[in-house]
Chimera marker file (.cmm) of the C-alpha trace (Angstrom):
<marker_set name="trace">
<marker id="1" x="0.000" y="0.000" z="0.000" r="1" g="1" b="0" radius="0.5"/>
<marker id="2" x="1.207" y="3.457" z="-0.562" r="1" g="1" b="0" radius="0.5"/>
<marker id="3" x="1.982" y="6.190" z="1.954" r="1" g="1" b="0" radius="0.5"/>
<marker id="4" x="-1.052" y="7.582" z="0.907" r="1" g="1" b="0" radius="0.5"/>
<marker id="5" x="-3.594" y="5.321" z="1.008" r="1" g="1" b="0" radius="0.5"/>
<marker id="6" x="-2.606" y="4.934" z="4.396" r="1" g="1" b="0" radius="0.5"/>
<marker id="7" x="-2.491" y="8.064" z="5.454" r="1" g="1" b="0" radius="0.5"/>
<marker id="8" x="-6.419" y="8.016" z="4.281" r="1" g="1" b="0" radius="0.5"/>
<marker id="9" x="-7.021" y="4.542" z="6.029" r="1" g="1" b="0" radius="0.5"/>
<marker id="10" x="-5.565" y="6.278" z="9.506" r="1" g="1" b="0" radius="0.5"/>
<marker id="11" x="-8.079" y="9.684" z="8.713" r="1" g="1" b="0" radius="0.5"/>
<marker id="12" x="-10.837" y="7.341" z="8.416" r="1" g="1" b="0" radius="0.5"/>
<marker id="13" x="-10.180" y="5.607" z="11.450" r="1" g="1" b="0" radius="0.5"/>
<marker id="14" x="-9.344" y="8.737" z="13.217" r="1" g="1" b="0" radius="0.5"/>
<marker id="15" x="-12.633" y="10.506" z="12.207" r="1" g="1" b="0" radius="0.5"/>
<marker id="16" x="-14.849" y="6.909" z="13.330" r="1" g="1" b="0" radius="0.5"/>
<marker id="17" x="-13.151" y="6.813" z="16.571" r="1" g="1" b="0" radius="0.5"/>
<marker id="18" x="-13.737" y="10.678" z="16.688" r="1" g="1" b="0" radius="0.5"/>
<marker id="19" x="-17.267" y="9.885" z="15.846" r="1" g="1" b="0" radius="0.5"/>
<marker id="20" x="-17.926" y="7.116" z="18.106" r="1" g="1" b="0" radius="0.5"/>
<marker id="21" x="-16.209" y="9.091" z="21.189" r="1" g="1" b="0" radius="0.5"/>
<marker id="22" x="-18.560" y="12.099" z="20.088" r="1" g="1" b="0" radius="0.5"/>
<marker id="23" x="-21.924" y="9.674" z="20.259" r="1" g="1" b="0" radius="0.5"/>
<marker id="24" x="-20.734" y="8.419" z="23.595" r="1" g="1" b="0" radius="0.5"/>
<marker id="25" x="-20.135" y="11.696" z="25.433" r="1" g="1" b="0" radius="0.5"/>
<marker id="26" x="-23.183" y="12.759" z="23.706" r="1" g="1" b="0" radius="0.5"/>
<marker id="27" x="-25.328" y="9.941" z="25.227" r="1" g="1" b="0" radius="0.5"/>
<marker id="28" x="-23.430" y="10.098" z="28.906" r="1" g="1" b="0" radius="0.5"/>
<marker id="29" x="-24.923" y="13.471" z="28.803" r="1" g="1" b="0" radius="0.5"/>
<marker id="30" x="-28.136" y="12.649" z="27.712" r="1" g="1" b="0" radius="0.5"/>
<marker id="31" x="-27.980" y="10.099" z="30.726" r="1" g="1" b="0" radius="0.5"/>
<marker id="32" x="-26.733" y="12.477" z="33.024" r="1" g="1" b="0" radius="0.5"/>
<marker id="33" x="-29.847" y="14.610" z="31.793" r="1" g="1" b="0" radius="0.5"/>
<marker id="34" x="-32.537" y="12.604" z="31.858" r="1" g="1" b="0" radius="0.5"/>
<marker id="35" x="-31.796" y="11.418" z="35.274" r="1" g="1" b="0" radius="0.5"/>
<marker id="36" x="-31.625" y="14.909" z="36.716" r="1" g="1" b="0" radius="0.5"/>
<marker id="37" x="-35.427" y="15.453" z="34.980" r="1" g="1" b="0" radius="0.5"/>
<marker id="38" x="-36.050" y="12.262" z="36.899" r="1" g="1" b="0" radius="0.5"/>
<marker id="39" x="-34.756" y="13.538" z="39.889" r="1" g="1" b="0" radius="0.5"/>
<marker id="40" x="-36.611" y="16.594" z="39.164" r="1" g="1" b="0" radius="0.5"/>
<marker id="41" x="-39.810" y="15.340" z="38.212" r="1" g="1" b="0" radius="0.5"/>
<marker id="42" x="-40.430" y="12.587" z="41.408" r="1" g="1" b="0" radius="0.5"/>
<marker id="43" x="-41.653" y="15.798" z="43.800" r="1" g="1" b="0" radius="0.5"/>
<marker id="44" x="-43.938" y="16.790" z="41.224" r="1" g="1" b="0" radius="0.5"/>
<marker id="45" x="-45.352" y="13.052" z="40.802" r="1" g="1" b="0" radius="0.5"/>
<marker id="46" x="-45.747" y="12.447" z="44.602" r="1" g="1" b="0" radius="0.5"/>
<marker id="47" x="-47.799" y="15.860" z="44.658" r="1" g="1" b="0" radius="0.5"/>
<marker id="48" x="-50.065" y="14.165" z="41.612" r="1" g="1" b="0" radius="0.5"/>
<marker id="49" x="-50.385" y="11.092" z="43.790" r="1" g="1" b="0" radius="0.5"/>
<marker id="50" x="-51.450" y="13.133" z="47.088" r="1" g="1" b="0" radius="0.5"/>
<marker id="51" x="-53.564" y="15.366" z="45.256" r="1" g="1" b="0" radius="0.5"/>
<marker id="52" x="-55.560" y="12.393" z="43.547" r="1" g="1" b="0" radius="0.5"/>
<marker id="53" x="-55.606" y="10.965" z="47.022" r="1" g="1" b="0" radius="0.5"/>
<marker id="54" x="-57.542" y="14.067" z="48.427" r="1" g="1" b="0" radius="0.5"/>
<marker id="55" x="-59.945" y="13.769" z="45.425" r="1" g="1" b="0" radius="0.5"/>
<marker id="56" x="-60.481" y="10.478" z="45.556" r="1" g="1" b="0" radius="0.5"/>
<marker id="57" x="-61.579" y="10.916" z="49.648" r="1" g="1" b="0" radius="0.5"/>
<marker id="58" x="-63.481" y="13.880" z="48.630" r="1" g="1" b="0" radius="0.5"/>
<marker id="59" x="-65.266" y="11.708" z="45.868" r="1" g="1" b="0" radius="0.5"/>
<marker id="60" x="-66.202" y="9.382" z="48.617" r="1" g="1" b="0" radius="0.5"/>
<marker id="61" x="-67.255" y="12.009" z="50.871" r="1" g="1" b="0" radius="0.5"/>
<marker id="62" x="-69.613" y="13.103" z="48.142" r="1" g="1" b="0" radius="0.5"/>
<marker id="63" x="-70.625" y="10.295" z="47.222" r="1" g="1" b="0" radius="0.5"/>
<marker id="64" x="-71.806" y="9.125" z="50.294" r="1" g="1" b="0" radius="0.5"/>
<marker id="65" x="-73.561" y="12.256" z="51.181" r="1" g="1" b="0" radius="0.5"/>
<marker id="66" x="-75.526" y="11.830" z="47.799" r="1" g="1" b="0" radius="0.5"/>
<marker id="67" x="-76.275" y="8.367" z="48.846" r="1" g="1" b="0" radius="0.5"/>
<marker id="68" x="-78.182" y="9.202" z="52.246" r="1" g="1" b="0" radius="0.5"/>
<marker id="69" x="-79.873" y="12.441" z="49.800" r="1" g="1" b="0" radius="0.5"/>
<marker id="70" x="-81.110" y="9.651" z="47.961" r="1" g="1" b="0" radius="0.5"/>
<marker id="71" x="-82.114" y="7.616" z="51.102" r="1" g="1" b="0" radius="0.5"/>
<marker id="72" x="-84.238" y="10.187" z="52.507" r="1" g="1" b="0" radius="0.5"/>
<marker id="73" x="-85.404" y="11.156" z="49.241" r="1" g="1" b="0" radius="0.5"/>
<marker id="74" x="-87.015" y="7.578" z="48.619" r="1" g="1" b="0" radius="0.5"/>
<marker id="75" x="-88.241" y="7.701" z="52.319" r="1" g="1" b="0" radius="0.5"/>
<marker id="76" x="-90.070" y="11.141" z="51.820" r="1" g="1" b="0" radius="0.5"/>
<marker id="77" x="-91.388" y="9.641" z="48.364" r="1" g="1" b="0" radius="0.5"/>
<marker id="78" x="-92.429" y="6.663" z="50.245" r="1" g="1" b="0" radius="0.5"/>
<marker id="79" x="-94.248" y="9.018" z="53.204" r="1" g="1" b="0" radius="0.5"/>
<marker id="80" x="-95.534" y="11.466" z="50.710" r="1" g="1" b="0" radius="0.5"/>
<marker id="81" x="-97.313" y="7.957" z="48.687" r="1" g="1" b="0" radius="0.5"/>
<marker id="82" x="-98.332" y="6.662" z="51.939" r="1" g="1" b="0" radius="0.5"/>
<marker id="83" x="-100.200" y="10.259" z="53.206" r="1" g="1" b="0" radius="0.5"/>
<marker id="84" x="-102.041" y="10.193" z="49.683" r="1" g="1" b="0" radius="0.5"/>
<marker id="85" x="-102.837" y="6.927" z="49.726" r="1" g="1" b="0" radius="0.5"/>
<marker id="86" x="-104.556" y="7.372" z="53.257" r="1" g="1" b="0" radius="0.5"/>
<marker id="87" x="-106.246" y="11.002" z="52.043" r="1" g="1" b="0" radius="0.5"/>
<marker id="88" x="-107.322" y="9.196" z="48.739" r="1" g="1" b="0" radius="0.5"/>
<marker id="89" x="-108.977" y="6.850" z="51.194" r="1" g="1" b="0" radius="0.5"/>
<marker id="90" x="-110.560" y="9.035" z="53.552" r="1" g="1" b="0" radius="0.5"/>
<marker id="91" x="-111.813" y="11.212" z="50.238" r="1" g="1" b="0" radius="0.5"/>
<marker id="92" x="-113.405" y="8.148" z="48.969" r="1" g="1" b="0" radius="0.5"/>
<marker id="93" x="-115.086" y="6.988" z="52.749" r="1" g="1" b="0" radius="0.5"/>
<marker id="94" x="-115.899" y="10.761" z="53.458" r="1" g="1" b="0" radius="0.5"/>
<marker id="95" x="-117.883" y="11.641" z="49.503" r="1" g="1" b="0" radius="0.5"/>
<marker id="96" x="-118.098" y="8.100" z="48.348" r="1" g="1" b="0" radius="0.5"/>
<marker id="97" x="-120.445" y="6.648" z="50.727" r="1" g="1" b="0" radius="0.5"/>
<marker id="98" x="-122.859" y="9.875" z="50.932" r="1" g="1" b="0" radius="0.5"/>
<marker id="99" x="-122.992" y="10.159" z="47.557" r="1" g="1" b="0" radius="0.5"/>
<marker id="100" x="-124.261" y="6.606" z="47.030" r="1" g="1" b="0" radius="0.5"/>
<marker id="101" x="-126.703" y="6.984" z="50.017" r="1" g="1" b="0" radius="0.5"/>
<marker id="102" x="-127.540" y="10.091" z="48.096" r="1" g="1" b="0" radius="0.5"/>
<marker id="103" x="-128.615" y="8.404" z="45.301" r="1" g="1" b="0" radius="0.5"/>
<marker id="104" x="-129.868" y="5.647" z="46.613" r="1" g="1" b="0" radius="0.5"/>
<marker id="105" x="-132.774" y="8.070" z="48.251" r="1" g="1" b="0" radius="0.5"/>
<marker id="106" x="-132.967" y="9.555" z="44.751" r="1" g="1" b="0" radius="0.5"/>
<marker id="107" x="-133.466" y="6.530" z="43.287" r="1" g="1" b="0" radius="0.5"/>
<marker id="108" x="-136.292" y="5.666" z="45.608" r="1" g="1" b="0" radius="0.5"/>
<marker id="109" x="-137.980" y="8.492" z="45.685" r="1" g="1" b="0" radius="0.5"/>
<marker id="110" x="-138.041" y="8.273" z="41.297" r="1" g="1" b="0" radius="0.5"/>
<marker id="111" x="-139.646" y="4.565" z="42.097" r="1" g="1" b="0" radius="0.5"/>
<marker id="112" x="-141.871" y="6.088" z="44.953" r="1" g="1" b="0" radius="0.5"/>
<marker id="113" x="-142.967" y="9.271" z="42.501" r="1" g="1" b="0" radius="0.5"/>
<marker id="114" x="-143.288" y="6.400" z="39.554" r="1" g="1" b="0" radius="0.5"/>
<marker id="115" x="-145.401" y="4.397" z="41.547" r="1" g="1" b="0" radius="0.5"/>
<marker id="116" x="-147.247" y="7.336" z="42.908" r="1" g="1" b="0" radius="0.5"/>
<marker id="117" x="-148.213" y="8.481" z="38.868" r="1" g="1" b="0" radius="0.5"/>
<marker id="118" x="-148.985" y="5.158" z="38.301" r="1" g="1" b="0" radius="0.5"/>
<marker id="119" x="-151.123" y="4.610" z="40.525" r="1" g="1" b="0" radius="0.5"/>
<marker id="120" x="-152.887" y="8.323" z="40.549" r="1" g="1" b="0" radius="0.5"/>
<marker id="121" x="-153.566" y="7.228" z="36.886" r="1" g="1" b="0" radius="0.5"/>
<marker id="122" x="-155.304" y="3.881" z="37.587" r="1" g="1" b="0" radius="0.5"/>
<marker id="123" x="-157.704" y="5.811" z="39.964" r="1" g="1" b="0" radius="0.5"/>
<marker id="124" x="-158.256" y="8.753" z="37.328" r="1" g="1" b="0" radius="0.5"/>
<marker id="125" x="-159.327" y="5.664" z="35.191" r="1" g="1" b="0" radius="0.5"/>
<marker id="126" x="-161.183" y="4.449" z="37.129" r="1" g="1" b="0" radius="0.5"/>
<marker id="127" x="-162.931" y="7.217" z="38.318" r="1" g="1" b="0" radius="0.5"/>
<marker id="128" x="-164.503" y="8.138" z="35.660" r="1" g="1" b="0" radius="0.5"/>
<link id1="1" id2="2" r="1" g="1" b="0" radius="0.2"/>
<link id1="2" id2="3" r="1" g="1" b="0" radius="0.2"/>
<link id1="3" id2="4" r="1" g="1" b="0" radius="0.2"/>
<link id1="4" id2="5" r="1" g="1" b="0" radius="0.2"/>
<link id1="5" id2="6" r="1" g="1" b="0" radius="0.2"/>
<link id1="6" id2="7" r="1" g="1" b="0" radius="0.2"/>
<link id1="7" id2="8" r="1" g="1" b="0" radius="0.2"/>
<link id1="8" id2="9" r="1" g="1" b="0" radius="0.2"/>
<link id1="9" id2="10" r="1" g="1" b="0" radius="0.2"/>
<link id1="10" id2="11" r="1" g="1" b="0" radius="0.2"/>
<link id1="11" id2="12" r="1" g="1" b="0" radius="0.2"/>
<link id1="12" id2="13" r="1" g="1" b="0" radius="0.2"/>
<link id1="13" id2="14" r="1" g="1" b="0" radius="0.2"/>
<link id1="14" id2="15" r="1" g="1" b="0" radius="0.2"/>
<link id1="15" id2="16" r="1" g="1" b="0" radius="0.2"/>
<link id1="16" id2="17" r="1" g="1" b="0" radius="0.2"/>
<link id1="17" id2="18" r="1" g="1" b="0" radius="0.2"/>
<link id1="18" id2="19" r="1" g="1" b="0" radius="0.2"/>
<link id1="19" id2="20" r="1" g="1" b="0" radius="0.2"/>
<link id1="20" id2="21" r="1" g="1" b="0" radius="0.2"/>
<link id1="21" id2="22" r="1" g="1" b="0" radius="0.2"/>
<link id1="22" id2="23" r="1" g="1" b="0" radius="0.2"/>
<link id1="23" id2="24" r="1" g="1" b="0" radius="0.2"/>
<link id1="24" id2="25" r="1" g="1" b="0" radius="0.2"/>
<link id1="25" id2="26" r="1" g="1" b="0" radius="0.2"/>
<link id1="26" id2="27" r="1" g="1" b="0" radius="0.2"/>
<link id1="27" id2="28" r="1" g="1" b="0" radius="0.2"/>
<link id1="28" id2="29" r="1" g="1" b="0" radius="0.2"/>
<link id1="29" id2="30" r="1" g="1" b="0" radius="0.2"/>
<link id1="30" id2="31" r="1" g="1" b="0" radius="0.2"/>
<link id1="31" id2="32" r="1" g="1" b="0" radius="0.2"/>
<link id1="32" id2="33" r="1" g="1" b="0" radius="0.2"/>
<link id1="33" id2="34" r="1" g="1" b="0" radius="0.2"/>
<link id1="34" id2="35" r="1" g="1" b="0" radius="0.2"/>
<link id1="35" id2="36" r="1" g="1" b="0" radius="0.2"/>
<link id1="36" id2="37" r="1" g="1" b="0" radius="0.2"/>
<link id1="37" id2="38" r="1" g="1" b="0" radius="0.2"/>
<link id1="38" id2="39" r="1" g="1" b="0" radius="0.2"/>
<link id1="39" id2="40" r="1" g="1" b="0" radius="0.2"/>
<link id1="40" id2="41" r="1" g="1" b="0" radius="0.2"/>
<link id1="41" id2="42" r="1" g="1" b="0" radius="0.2"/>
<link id1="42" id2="43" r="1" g="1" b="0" radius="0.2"/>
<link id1="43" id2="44" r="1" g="1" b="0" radius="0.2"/>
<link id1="44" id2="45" r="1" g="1" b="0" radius="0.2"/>
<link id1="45" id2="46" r="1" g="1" b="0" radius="0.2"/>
<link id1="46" id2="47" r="1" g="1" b="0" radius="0.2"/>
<link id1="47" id2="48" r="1" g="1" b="0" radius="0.2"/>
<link id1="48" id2="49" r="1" g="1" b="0" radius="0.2"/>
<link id1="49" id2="50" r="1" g="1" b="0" radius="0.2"/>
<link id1="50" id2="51" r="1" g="1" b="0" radius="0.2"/>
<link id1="51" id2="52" r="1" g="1" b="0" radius="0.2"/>
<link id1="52" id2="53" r="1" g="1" b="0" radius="0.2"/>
<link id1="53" id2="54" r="1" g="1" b="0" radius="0.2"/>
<link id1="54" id2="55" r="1" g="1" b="0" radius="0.2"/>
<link id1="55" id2="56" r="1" g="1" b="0" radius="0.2"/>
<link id1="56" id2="57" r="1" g="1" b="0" radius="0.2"/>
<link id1="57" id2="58" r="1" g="1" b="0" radius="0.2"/>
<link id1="58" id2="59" r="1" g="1" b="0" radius="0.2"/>
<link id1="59" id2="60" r="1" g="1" b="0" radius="0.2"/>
<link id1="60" id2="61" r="1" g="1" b="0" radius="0.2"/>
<link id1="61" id2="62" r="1" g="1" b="0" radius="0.2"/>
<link id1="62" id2="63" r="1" g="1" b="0" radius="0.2"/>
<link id1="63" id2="64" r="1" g="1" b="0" radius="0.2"/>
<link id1="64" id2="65" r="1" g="1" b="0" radius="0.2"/>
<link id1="65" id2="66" r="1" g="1" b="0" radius="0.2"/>
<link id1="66" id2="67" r="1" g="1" b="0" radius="0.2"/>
<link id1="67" id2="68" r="1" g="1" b="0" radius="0.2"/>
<link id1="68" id2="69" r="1" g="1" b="0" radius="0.2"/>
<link id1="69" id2="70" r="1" g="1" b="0" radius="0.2"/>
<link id1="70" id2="71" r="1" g="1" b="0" radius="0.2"/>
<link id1="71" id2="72" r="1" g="1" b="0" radius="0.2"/>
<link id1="72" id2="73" r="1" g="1" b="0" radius="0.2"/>
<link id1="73" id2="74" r="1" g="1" b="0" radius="0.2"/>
<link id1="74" id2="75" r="1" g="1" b="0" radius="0.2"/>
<link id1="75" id2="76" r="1" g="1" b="0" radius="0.2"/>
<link id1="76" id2="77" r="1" g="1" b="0" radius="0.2"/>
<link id1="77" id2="78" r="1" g="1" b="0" radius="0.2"/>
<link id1="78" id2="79" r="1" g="1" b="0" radius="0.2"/>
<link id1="79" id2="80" r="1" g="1" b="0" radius="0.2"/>
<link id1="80" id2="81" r="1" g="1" b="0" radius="0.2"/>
<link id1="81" id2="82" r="1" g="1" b="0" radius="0.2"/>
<link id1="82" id2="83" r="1" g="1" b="0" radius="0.2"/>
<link id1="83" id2="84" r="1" g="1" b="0" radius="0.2"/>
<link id1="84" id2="85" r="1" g="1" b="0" radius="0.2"/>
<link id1="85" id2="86" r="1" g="1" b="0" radius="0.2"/>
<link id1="86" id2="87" r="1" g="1" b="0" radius="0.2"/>
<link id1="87" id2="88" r="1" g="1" b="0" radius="0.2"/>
<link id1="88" id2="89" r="1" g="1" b="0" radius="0.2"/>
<link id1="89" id2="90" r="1" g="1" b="0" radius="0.2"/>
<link id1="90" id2="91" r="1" g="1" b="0" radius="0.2"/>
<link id1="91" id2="92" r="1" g="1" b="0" radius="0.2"/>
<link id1="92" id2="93" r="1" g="1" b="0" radius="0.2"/>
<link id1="93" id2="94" r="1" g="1" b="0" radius="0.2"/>
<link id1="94" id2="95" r="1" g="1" b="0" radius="0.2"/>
<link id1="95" id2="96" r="1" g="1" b="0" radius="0.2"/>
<link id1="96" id2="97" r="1" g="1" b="0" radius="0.2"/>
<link id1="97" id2="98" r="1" g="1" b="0" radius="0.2"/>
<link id1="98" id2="99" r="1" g="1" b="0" radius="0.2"/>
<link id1="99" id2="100" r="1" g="1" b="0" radius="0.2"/>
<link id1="100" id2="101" r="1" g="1" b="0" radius="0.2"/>
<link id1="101" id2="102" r="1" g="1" b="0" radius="0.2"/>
<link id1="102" id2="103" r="1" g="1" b="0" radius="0.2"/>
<link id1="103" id2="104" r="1" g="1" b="0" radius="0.2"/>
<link id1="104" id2="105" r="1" g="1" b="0" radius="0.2"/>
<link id1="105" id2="106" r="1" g="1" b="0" radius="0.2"/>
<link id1="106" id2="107" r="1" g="1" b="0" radius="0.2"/>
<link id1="107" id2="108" r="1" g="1" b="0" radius="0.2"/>
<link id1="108" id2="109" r="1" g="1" b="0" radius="0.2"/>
<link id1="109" id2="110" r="1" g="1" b="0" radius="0.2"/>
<link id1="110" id2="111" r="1" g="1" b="0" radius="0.2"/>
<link id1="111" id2="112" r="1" g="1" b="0" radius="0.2"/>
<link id1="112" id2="113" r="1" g="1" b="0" radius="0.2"/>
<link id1="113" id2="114" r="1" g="1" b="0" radius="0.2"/>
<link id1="114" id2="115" r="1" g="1" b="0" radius="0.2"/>
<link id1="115" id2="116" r="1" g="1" b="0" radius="0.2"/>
<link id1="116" id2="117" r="1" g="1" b="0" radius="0.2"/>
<link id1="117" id2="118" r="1" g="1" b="0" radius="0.2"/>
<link id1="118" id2="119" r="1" g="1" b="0" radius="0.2"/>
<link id1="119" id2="120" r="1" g="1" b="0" radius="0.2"/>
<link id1="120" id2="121" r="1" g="1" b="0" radius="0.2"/>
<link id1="121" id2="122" r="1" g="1" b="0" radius="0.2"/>
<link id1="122" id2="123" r="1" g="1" b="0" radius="0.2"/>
<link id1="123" id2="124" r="1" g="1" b="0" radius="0.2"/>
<link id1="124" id2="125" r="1" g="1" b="0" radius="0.2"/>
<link id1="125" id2="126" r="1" g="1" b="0" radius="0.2"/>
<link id1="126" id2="127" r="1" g="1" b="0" radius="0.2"/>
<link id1="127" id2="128" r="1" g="1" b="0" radius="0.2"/>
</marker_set>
């Protein structure tokens, strides 16, 4: 080989190793980097994990408060049925039963009036 093809073969080996020391300061820095934003980020994702701890207790909180809403909602439904279930009742006892004696009367008196026409009209007829 000449002198000058290896002076060429030596550049090129130079400039690789050159290279290759370049990408591995480059990615001992990248290292050093990324474990700092680690370092750097672990306050920030305990905060995360104490703050979601807080909501999910408050989520409970609310939730159970919603829960005995709903309880005492249903039980005031259920009272509020139960009242106009016993006023429907008393309605019914308190009109209902006058109103049929009503017309029971009614209806007897129509028979008793009937019967009294009827009979005012046999004696007209006979009568005469």
């Amino acid at each position: 080989m000449n002198s000058g093809a290896v002076w060429a073969l030596a550049f090129v080996v130079l400039l690789n190793t050159v290279f290759i020391a370049g990408m591995a300061v480059a990615l001992f820095v990248l290292n050093a980097k990324l474990a700092q934003m680690t370092e750097m980020a672990h306050p920030l994702i305990d905060k995360v994990n104490e703050s979601l701890g807080r909501l999910e207790a408050m989520t409970a909180q609310v939730s159970e408060r919603i829960n005995v809403f709903l309880d005492q909602t249903g039980d005031l439904v259920a009272d509020v049925t139960q009242k106009v279930e016993t006023t429907t009742s008393i309605a019914e006892e308190t009109i209902a039963q006058p109103l049929i004696g009503a017309a029971s009367v009614m209806a007897g008196l129509s028979r008793g009036w009937d019967a009294y026409k009827a009979e005012s009209a046999k004696e007209k007829g006979n009568g005469q």
